[in-house]
Every structure is written in structure tokens, then in C-alpha cells.
C-alpha positions in Angstrom: 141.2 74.1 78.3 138.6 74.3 75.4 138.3 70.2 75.7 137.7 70.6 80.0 134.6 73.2 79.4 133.5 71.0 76.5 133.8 68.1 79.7 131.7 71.1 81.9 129.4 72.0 79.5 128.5 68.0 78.6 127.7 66.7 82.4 125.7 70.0 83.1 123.6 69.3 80.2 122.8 65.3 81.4 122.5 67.0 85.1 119.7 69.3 83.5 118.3 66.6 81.0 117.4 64.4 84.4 116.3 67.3 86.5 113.8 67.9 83.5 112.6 64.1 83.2 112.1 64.2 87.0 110.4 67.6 86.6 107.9 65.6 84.0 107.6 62.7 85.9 106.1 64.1 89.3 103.9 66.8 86.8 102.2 63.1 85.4 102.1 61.7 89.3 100.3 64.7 90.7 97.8 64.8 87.1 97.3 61.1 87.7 97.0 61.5 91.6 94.4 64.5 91.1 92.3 62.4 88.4 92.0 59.0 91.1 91.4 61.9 94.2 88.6 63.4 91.9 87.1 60.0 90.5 87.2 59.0 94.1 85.0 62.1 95.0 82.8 61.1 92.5 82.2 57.6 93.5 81.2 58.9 97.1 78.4 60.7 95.5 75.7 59.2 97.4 73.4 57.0 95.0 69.9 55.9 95.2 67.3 56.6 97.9 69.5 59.2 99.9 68.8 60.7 103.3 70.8 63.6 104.8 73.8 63.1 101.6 73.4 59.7 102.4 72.7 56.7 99.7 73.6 53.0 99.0 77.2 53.5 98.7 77.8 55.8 101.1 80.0 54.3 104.2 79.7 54.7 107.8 82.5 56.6 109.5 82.9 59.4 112.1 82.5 61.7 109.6 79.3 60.8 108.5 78.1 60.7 112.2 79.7 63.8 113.0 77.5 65.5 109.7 74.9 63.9 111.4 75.0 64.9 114.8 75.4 68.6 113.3 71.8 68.2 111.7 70.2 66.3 113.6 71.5 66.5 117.1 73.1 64.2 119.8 72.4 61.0 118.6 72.5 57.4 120.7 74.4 54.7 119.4 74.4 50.8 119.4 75.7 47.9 118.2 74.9 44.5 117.9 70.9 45.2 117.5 68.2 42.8 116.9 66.4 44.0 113.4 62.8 44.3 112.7 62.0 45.9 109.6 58.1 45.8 110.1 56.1 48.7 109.4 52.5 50.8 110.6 50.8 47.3 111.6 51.6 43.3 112.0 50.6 41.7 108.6 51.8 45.2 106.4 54.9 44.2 105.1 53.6 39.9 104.4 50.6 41.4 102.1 52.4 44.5 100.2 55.7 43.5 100.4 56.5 40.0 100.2 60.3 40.1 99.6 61.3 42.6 102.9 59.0 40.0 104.8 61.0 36.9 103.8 64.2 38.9 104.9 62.8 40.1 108.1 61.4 36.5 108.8 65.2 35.7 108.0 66.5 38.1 110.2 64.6 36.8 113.3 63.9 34.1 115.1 60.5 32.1 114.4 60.1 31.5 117.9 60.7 35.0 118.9 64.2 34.4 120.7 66.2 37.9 120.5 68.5 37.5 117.3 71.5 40.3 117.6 73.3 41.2 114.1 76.5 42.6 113.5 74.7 46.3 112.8 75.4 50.0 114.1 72.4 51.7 115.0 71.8 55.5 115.4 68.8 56.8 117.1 67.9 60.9 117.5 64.8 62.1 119.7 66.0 66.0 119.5 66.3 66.7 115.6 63.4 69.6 116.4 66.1 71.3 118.3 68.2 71.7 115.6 65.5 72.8 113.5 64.9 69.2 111.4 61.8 68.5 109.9 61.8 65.2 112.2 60.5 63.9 115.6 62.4 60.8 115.1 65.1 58.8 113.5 67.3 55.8 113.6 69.9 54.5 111.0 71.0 51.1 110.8 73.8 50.0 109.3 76.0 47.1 108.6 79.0 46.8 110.7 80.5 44.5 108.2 80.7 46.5 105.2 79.6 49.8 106.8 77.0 50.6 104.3 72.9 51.5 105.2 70.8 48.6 105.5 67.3 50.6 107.2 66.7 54.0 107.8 63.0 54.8 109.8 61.4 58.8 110.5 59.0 59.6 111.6 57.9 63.5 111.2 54.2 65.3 111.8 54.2 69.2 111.4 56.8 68.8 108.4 55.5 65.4 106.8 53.4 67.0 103.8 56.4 69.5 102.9 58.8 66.2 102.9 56.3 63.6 100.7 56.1 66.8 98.7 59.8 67.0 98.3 60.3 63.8 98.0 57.7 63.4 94.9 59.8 65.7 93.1 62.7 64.3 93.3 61.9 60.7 92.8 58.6 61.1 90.2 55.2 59.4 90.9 55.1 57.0 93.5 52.5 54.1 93.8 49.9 54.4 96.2 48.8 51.5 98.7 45.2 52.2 100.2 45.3 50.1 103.4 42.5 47.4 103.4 43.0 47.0 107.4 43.4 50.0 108.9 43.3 53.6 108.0 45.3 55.0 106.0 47.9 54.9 103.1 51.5 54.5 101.5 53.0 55.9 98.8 56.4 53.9 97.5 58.9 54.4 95.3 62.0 51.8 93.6 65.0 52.2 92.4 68.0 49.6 91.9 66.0 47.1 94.1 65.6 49.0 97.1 62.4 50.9 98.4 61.4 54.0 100.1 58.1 54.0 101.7 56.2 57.1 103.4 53.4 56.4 105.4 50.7 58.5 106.4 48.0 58.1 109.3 46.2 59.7 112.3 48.0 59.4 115.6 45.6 59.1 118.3 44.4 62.6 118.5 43.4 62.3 114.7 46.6 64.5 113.4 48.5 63.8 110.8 51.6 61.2 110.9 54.2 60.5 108.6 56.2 57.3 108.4 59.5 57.0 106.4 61.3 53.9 105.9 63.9 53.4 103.4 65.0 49.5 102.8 68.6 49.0 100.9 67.5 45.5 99.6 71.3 44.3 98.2 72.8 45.6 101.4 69.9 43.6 103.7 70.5 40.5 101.2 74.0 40.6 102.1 73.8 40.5 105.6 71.3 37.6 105.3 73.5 36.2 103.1 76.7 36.8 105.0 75.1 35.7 108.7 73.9 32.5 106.9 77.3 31.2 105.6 78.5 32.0 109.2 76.1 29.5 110.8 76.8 26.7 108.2 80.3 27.1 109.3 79.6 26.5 112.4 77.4 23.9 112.1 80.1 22.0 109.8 82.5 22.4 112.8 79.9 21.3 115.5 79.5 17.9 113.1 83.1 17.2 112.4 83.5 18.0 116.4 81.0 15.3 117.3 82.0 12.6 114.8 85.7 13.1 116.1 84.8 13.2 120.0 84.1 9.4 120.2 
């Protein structure tokens, strides 16, 4: 009797012993799961220039447009876009900005035929119905890696509290006087990429302000990225030809 409750007493106590270990073991898997959910978090902290909680790193998805949508309003979207990254005049960009000209001449055609790229674009005309400081905005981004490539707004009553804002979260900007027309831009860069706000008089001599931020590495990439693709084609095109005949 005493030998089949020392029996008992043994096989409840291995029973408990790996209820215990399995007890530790998912206590480690949920500490290790809630460590990778909260560094993941912090990775989607948006990083440089940011618009709206949205930076370089951030990634296009239905949530984002849905946050979107509830600042700024119905919004139009389109894919497969042509690109044109050119700013205030024709000639801006080639004399103050060198590198985002070679890109854009690199993202069009020299002859002016329409060049489409893989992008999603986002345009809103009614953000002053929901209250937004702006008259007008449209987001680009890549459809290949889902990150922002060009962002453009343009806002007029608001435009002085914005630069203002803007100044003090960036620092001191530099200051381009333009030598062809009138007006100026003040510009800002961080990690490669550059945020410009321009400021001229529209027509009836008020105030306008011009916002354009360029996410250089992601622009690079999809330079790089369309590139590659036509070689590709091109070595397929030869090898087609040279095994036709």
C-alpha cells in the first residue's frame, strides 16, 4: 500500500514538474513575442522628413490611406503615373539642385514621350473641408517597395504658420533667393533627402507656399530598379534576334 502511494505521489510530481516547465516556457514566448511586437512598433516610427506621421520608412497600406483620408479628405488614386519632380519654374531644379534633376531627367523621356512608373499616387483637392492647413496635395509612392518617393502641397492662408512649424522642428534652413523670378526657397537635408518650401505671389500678388519633400534613396531605387528591368529586356531582345536567323 505504502509502496503504490509512493508510485502516486512520484508520477504526480513529473505530471507537475512538466506542467511547470510548460508554464515557463510560454511565460518566455509571450516576453519574447511582446519585446519583437514592441521593437516592431518602434521601427514604424516614421523617420526623416515626415508628413501627416509619415517618413522614409513608413509603408503604404490601407491603413495609412485610411489615416489619410480621415485628415485630409476623399482622396483620388492612381497607379502607373508618369513622374515629374520639377518645381516653381523650368530651369529651378538644373541650377539649385543638380542631383533631383539628373533623376528626373532619368525618370522621363528626352524626347518627351509619356514614361509611366510602377508608383501609387494620391491626390486631395478638399483637405480645407476637413479643416487642413492645405489647398492641395499628392503622395507618390513606390509600388514596388511601398515606401514615399515625392510628396507636393501647396497651402496659402496657413503657409507662414507651417514654414514656421516646420523651422522648429528641423532648425535653420538655407535660403535660395531666386535669380529668375520672384521669390524664394528655404531647404532643409537630412539622410540625403530634401524638403523644400517655396514661397511666391500667385497672380493676385498673395502669398503662396510650395512644399515638396524628395526621398532621394527611395527615388534612387526606383531609377535603379526600372533600369536593370530595361537591360533585361534588352539582353532578351539580342539573344531573340541572334537566335531568330
Amino acid at each position: 500500500m505504502f509502496l503504490f502511494k509512493n508510485k502516486k505521489f512520484q508520477v504526480i510530481s513529473i505530471i507537475l514538474f512538466f506542467v511547470g516547465l510548460i508554464l515557463i516556457v510560454l511565460f518566455v514566448s509571450n516576453f519574447n513575442n511582446k519585446e519583437t511586437q514592441e521593437t516592431d512598433l518602434s521601427n514604424k516610427e516614421p523617420k526623416g522628413f515626415i508628413f501627416l506621421k509619415i517618413g522614409e520608412n513608413t509603408t503604404f497600406s490601407s491603413d495609412v490611406r485610411k489615416q489619410l483620408r480621415d485628415t485630409l479628405g476623399p482622396d483620388a488614386i492612381e497607379r502607373w503615373n508618369t513622374l515629374d519632380l520639377n518645381l516653381n519654374y523650368k530651369g529651378f531644379l538644373k541650377k539649385y539642385f543638380p542631383e533631383l534633376y539628373e533623376i528626373n531627367e532619368k525618370l522621363n523621356s528626352p524626347l518627351g514621350e509619356r514614361v509611366e512608373h510602377n508608383t501609387i499616387q494620391l491626390t486631395y483637392r478638399y483637405a480645407r473641408k476637413k479643416d487642413a492647413p492645405f489647398d492641395y496635395v499628392t503622395l507618390v509612392f513606390s509600388n514596388l517597395t511601398q515606401k514615399p518617393l515625392f510628396f507636393y502641397i501647396k497651402s496659402k492662408r496657413a503657409g507662414s504658420d507651417i514654414l514656421e512649424a516646420i523651422g522648429e522642428k528641423y532648425g535653420e534652413a538655407k535660403t535660395i533667393h531666386w535669380d529668375d523670378k520672384s521669390g524664394r526657397s528655404l531647404y532643409w537635408e537630412k539622410d540625403r533627402s530634401i524638403l523644400i518650401i517655396s514661397i511666391s505671389n500667385d497672380r493676385y500678388g498673395h502669398p503662396e507656399y510650395q512644399i515638396a519633400i524628395y526621398y532621394v534613396p527611395s527615388l534612387e531605387e526606383l531609377v535603379f530598379t526600372e533600369q536593370q528591368k530595361i537591360r533585361r529586356q534588352q539582353e532578351v531582345i539580342k539573344k531573340t534576334g541572334k537566335t531568330a536567323f
